[in-house]
Structure formats: structure tokens, C-alpha cells
N, C-alpha and C positions, 0 to 999 in steps of 0.2 A: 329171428327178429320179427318185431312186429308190423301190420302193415304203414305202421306209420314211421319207418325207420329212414326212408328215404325224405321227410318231411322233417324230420327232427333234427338233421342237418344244420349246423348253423351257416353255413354259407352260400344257403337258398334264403330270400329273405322274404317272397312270396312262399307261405306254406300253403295256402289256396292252391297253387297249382300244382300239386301234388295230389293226383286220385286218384284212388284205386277203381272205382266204377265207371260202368258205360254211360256214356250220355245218348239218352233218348226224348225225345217227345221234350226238350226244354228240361230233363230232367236227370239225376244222378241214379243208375239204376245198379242194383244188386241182381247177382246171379239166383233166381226163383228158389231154386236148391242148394243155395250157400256156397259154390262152386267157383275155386279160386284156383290161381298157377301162380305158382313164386317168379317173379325177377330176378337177376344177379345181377352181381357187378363182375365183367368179364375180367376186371384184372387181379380179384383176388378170393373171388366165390362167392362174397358174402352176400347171404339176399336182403335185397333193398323194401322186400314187402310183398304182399298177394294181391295179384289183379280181379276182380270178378271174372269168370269163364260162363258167359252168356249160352242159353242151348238154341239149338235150331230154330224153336220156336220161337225165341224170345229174340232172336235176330229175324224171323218175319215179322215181326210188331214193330220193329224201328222200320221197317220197308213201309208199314200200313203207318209209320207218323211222317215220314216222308212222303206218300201219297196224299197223305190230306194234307199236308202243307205246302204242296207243290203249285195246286191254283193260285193261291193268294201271292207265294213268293214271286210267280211267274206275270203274274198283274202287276206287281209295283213297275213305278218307273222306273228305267232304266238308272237314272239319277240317285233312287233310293238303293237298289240297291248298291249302287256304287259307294255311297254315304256309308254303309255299313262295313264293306271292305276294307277302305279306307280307315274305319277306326280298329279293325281287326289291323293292321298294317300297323299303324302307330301302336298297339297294345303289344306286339310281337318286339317290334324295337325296344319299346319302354322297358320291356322284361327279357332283353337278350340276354344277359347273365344266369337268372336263373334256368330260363329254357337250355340255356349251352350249357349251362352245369348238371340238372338235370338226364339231359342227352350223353352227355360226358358218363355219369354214374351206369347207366342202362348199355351203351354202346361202346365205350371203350376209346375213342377218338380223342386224339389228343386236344384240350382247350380251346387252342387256338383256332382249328379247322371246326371245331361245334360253333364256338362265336359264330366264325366266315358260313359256318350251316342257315344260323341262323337267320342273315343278313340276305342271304341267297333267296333262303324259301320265301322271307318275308316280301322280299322285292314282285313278285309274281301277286301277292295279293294287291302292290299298288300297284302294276303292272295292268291287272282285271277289272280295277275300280275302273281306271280309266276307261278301259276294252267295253266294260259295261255300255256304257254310254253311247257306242259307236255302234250298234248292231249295223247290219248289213243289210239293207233294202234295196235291192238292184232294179233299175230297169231294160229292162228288154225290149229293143225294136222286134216292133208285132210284126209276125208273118201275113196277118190278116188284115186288110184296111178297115174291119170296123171294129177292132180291140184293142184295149190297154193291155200291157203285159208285166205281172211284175214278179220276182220272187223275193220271198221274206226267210227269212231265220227264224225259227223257231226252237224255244229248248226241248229238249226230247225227253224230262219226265225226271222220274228219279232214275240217279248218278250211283253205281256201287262202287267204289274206290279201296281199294288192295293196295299196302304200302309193305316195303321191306325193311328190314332194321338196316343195313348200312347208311341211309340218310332218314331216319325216324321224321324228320320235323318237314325236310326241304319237300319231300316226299309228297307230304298232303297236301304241305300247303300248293305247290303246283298243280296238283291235280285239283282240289276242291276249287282253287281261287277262279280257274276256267271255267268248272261248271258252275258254281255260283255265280258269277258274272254273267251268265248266258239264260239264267235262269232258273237251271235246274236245284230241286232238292239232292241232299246225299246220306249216304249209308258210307262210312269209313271202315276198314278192319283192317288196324297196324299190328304188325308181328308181336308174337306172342313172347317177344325176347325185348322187344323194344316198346311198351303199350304208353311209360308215362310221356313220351313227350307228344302224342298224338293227344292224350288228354290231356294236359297241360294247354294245347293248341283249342280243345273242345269248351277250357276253361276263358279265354282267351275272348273265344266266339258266341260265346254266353254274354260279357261283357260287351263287345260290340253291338250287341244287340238282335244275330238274329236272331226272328222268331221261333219258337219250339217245331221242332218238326223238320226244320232247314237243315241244319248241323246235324249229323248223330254220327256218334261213335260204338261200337260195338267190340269189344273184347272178347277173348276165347281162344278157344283149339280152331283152328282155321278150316277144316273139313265142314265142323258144325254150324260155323258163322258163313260162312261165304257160298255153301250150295246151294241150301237155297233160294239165294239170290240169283245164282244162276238159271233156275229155274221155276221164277218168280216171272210172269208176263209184269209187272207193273216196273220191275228193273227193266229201265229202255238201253241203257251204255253201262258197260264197266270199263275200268281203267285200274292196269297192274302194272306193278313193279317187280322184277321178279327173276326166277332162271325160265329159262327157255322150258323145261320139261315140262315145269307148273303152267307156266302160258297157255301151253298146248293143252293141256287139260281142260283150263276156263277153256279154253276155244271148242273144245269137242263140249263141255257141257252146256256150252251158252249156246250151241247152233239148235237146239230143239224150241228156243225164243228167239231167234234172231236178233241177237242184240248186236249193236252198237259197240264195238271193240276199240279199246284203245291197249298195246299192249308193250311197253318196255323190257326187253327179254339180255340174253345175256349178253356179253360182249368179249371179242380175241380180237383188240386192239394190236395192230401193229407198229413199231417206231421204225423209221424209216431212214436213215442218213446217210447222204452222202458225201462223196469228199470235196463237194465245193461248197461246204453248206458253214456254219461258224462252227467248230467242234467245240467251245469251251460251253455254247448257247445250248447245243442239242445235249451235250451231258446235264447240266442244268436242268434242261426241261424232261431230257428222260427220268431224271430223276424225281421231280415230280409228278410226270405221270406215272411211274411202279409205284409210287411209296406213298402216297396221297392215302387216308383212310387206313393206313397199314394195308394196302393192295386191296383193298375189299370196294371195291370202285369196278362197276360196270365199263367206265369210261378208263378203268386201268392199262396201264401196257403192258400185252404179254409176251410177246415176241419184238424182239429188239435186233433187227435186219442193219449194219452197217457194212458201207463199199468196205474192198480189202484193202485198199491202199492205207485207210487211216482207222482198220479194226483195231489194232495192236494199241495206236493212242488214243484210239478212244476206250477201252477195255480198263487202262490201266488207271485213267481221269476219272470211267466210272466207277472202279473198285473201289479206287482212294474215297469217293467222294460218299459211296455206301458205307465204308467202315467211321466216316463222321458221323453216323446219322446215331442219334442219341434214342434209347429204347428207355421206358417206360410208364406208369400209370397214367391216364389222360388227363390227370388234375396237376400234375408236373408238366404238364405241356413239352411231353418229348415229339421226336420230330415221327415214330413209329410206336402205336400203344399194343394192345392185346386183341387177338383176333378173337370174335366172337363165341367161338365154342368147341368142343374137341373134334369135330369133327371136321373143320376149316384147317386146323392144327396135322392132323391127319392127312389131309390134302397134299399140305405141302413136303410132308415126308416123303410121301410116293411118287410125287412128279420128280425131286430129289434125287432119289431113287433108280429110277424110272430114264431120267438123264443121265446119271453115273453109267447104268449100264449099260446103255448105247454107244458110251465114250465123251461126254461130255465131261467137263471138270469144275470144281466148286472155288470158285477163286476168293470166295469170301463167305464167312456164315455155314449155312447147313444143317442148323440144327436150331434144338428148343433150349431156350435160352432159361437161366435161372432164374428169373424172377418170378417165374410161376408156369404153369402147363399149360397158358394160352400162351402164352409169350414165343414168337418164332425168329431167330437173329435175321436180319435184313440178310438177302442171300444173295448172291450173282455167279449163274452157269454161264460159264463161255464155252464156245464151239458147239454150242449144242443143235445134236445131228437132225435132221425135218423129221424123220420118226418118232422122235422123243411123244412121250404121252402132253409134254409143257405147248409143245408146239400145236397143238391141237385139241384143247382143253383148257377151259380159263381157269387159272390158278387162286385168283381170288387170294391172293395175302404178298407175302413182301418177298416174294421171288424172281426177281429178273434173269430171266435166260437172251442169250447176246451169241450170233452167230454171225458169220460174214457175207457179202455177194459179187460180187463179180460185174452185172450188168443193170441195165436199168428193165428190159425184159423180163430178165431171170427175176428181179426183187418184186417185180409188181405182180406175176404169176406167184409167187409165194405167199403174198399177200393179199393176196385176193382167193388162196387153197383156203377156203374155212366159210362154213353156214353162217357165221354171225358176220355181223355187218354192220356193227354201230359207231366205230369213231377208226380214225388212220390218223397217226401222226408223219409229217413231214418235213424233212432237215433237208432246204439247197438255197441258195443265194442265186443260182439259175433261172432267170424266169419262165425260159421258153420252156424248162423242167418241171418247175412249178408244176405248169398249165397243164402240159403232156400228162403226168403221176398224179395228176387231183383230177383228171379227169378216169382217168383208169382204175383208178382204185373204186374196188364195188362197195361201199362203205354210205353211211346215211349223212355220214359228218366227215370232213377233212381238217384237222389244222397243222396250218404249214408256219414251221418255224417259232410254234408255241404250244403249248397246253393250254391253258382257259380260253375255254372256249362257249361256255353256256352261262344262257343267261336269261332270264323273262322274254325280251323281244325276240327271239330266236327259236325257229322251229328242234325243237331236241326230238333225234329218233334214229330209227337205225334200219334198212333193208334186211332182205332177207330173212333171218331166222332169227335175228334180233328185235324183231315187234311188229308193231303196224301202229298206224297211226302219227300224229306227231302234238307233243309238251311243249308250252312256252308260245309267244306269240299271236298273232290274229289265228291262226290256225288251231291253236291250243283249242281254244274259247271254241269254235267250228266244228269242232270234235263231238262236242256236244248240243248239236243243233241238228234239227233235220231242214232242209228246205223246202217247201210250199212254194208252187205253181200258182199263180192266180190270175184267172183271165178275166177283163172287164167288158162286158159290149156294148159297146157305146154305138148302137143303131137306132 
């Protein structure tokens, strides 16, 4: 198909926001050597078009239109840029459908969750308009009786920003809406599986209005686009989305610049239940946190810890309640789509696998379903043993494994066996429980007695080997500032 197959669409009604190129310097840029990578549609192969594939070089040239744009962005007022935000915000809403349909074609997520994508990420740019406006000039009692003391916020330069395809759109915009509000220019590079709704976003931000040089997006093979910004001194912060292994990579390549690290890494969500907790609520909710995204959610649940007293009905409430869950293409708006690619699909065979032969048992699903070679049946292991390879590796698609515990000791030590550390779910109507298990759990986030849990005001991040830094919130915005000392003498 041609690159315009994903624009030819009749039920995108903006064809404008469909591009195949990078946006740099205010502008739509072709790959120098003609160098493009197909997109697909994860649920039935077909590709939706060729992206530009940007080379190294031509990815430091959006750093150097980012550099010289970064004075003048960093002088407006605070007001202005918030004015600018603000109409990126409204142009995101205005065009939720086709951004979510868009999304929908590239990633695979069922309709309704691209819509709520879009609503999500967009919320963070009105979130930043605001943030804009409120920098942080603190005063300090002077040690000294003949000095003023003050520290200021400052943005710290140009912004590299790494997104992942499982949230293509929410992705950016959290991240950009912070540094742009703080001041900073940016360099964006959204996965090479997921490129249109980042440009869709860069189309968006053209409209808004900011200046050339503010916004850039950059496509490609992600080696050649994103190194050397790592090792670019005029890159002051990056910020990723990502697995842990890749984290750690930026991290070893960024430390010869000392940059500025923001870094969202993987996540071995635990669910947590006990038996004074509502059993009909925590099935519910576990069920949306496994199957949310088709399991491809950092914020997923992979281990599912229930007391023994009420394993048996909780086991059989959630089986029943996985074998309703309706599988197909994301434009059908089922409640599980297609998993990004075969090697996701692959994944889930082995942990599968990998449980059986520990002794674990497949009480629902287990296999790849017909509708196509992404497609994985929604799955549920029970009894599955703490060795299992599931129990200690995040599965990333629609596999819930379900095991039982005995104490509230024993479940929190089990819970807290694992390097990542970015979200804990929690089932008790106990409050003294509550407090005791949300305090013990080594995790960046807790929610007790629900799933949704993020949101623009709120710091999103995770301990441990799950990132550094934190998305969302005054803090967000802080991520990308350095702070300035400034002593005044007034003798």
C-alpha cells in the first residue's frame, strides 16, 4: 500500500493529520536518502504506509533547531507560553476521533481505551498551561544579615523525549506538556511501530502555534535517532518510556553528558487480596488491571497474590469473568485487541509454558487464538508455583497468573521479591491493613481498592529498577528545571 493508505481512510476526517515525515525546524522533513520503514496494523498485517527514517545526522539538526529556539521560547512569558498549550489542548479534544482512530490502526487497542488515551494525554497539556504560569521562586531566610536569598527555576535547555508504542499519543504528550511548560525546547522519537499518532500530535502543535524549532519530532531506526542525543552536550534532560534494559542503556550513554534523567522503566505489578476486602470489587478491578491495553500496560498486573480462605472464589469469579471478555480488532471495540508483534505473542507462549511445567494450571485460554498470529486468548494460571519464569518477569499481554497466601508477612515479602517497583494493587476494607501493606510495599505507587489511579496532578513513577524521576504534577514540570542560587548584598 501506498504511503497514503492510512489517510485514505474514510473514517479519519482530518487527512492532514496523517504524515509520514519528521517535523523539524517548523517544518515536514523527508529522510536526505529517501529512507522509510513500513507501519502495520497489528491485527491483520496490513501496512498503513512508510515513515521517513531520519539518519543520525539529520537527527543532530532537529537538536541544533531546538538549540536556537530554545532562547526565545524560554523568554516568553510564562502566560504565553501557556496560551499556546492551552490551544494544543483544545486541538487534541477537537480531534479525539481521529487521533483515537489513527492510534487504534498503528497499535491495536481496542477504540474505546484510544478515545480514554486520548483524553488522558490531552489532560496533562491543560494541566502544564496552567503549571506554566506558577514557576517556583522561593525565598530563603538568609544565613547572612546582609543578604537576600532566593532560588529560581530554570529550564534546563533542550528536552530529548523517547516514547513507546503501547501509549503512542498519552506518551508525549506527558512528557513534552512538562517541558514545554517549564520552558524547554524538544527533540521527540516515538517508536518505530507507532510513528503516526506522535505526528499527528507534531500536526496539532504546528496549529497551536508553537514556533519552529519548539516541537520537533524525529523518526527512524531508534539507535540512529536517539544516540546521538545522548551524546550531544546541548541535550541537558531526556525522558523515556520504555523496558528497563533500554533505560539502562540511555543511562550508561547519557552519563559521559550528564544529563538530566527522567526514566519510566518496566513494571511486576502486584494484586493483592485479601479476605476482608469486597471479593466481587477486587475481581473487577483485577480484571482491569491484567487486561487493560491487552496486558501491554507497564501499570499491568502480573502476579495476582489472594488470601487462601477466599482463593477458590475468587479463582472461579475471575475465570468466569475472563472467558466474557470479547477478543477482537480495535475498531470493533473489543474489550482485548492484538498484541503488538510476534515477538509479544511469543512471550506469552513461554511463561505459559514455563508455568505448566512447574505445575501450574491453565484454567482458561492458553493459546493463540484465530483471528490472526497476534491475537493471544485472554489466559488465567492458577496455583502458579514462585519459581514460575511469570512470577518474575513481566509478561506484558493477557496472561494472569493467580496464586494463594496464607499471611499478611508472607504476601508483602512476595511482593515486594522483584527489582521493579512501579505500581501495587491493594484489596482490604481493613483500615489498620490498609495503612500497615501501603506502607510496606516497596513500590512508587499503591492503589488500594482500585485501579485508576493516574492522572496529570499526580506524581507517576516507580522505585527501584523501575525509573527515576517522576511524570504528571508540579514535580513533572521540576524534572525539567535546574535550580539557581542567587545571593543579593544588600550592604
Amino acid at each position: 500500500m501506498s504511503e497514503t493508505a492510512l489517510s485514505a481512510r474514510i473514517d479519519i476526517i482530518d487527512k492532514a493529520l496523517v504524515r509520514s515525515f519528521s517535523y523539524i525546524n517548523g517544518k515536514w522533513s523527508a529522510a536526505s536518502k529517501g529512507k522509510t520503514f513500513a507501519v502495520t496494523d497489528p491485527s491483520n498485517g496490513t501496512c498503513l504506509g512508510d515513515v521517513a527514517s531520519l539518519s543520525a545526522e539529520e537527527s543532530t539538526g532537529a537538536v541544533s533547531a531546538a538549540q536556537q529556539a530554545f532562547a526565545h521560547w524560554a523568554g516568553l512569558l510564562p502566560q504565553e507560553r501557556a496560551a499556546i498549550l492551552r490551544r494544543w489542548f483544545d486541538l487534541q479534544l477537537a480531534h479525539k476521533e481521529d487521533l483515537a482512530r489513527i492510534m487504534v490502526l498503528e497499535q491495536g487497542k481496542p477504540l474505546s481505551e484510544a478515545r480514554g488515551e486520548i483524553e488522558y494525554g490531552a489532560a496533562f497539556a491543560e494541566f502544564y498551561a496552567e503549571e506554566a504560569k506558577r514557576p517556583n521562586i522561593e525565598g530563603v531566610t538568609s544565613h547572612m544579615a546582609d543578604a537576600e536569598v532566593e532560588l529560581w527555576r530554570e529550564p534546563v535547555g533542550v528536552a530529548a523525549l523517547i516514547t513507546p508504542w503501547n501509549f503512542p499519543s498519552a506518551m508525549l504528550t506527558r512528557k513534552a506538556a512538562a517541558a514545554l511548560a517549564a520552558g524547554c525546547t524538544i527533540v521527540a522519537h516515538p517508536s518505530a511501530q507507532t510513528p503516526y499518532s506522535a505526528l499527528a500530535l507534531a500536526e496539532l502543535a504546528e496549529r497551536a502555534g508553537f514556533p519552529p524549532g519548539v516541537f520537533n519530532v524525529v523518526t527512524g531506526v531508534a539507535p540512529e535517532v536517539v544516540e546521538p542525543w545522548t551524546e550531544d552536550n546541548r541535550v541537558r534532560a531526556l525522558s523515556f518510556t520504555g523496558s528497563t534494559p533500554v533505560g539502562k542503556l540511555l543511562y550508561r550513554q547519557c552519563a559521559t553528558t550528564v544529563k538530566r534523567l527522567v526514566l519510566e522503566l518496566g513494571g511486576h505489578a502486584p494484586v493483592i487480596v485479601f479476605r476482608d476486602g469486597d471479593l466481587e470489587s477486587a475481581v473487577n478491578e483485577a480484571i482491569k488491571a491484567k487486561f487493560a491495553t491487552s496486558g501491554q500496560d507497564c501499570l499491568g498486573a502480573n502476579r495476582i497474590f489472594v488470601e487462601r480462605p477466599i482463593y477458590e472464589a475468587f479463582c472461579n469469579s475471575f475465570i468466569k469473568a475472563v472467558q466474557s471478555l470479547s477478543i477482537g480488532c480495535g475498531m470493533d471495540d473489543p474489550d482485548v485487541g492484538p498484541l503488538i508483534n510476534e515477538k509479544a505473542v511469543q512471550k506469552q507462549e513461554e511463561h505459559v509454558s514455563d508455568a505448566l511445567a512447574k505445575g501450574a494450571r491453565v484454567a482458561c485460554g492458553g493459546a493463540r487464538h484465530p483471528l490472526g498470529p497476534l491475537f493471544y486468548e485472554p489466559t488465567v494460571l492458577v496455583d502458579v508455583p514462585a519459581d514460575a519464569a511469570i512470577m518474575h518477569d513481566e509478561t506484558f499481554g493477557p496472561v494472569a497468573a493467580i496464586t494463594p497466601f496464607d499471611t499478611e508477612d508472607e504476601v508483602i515479602s512476595r511482593a515486594n521479591d522483584t527489582e521493579y517497583a512501579l505500581v501495587a494493587y491493594l484489596h482490604s476494607n481493613d483500615p489498620r491493613r490498609i495503612y500497615r501493606v501501603s506502607r510496606a510495599l516497596q513500590f512508587g505507587m499503591v492503589a488500594v481498592n482500585r485501579t485508576k489511579v493516574t492522572g496529570a496532578p499526580i506524581p507517576f513513577g516507580g522505585a527501584k529498577q523501575s525509573g527515576l524521576g517522576r511524570e504528571g504534577a508540579r514535580l513533572g514540570m521540576e524534572e525539567f528545571t535546574e535550580i539557581k542560587y542567587v545571593c543579593r548584598d544588600w550592604a
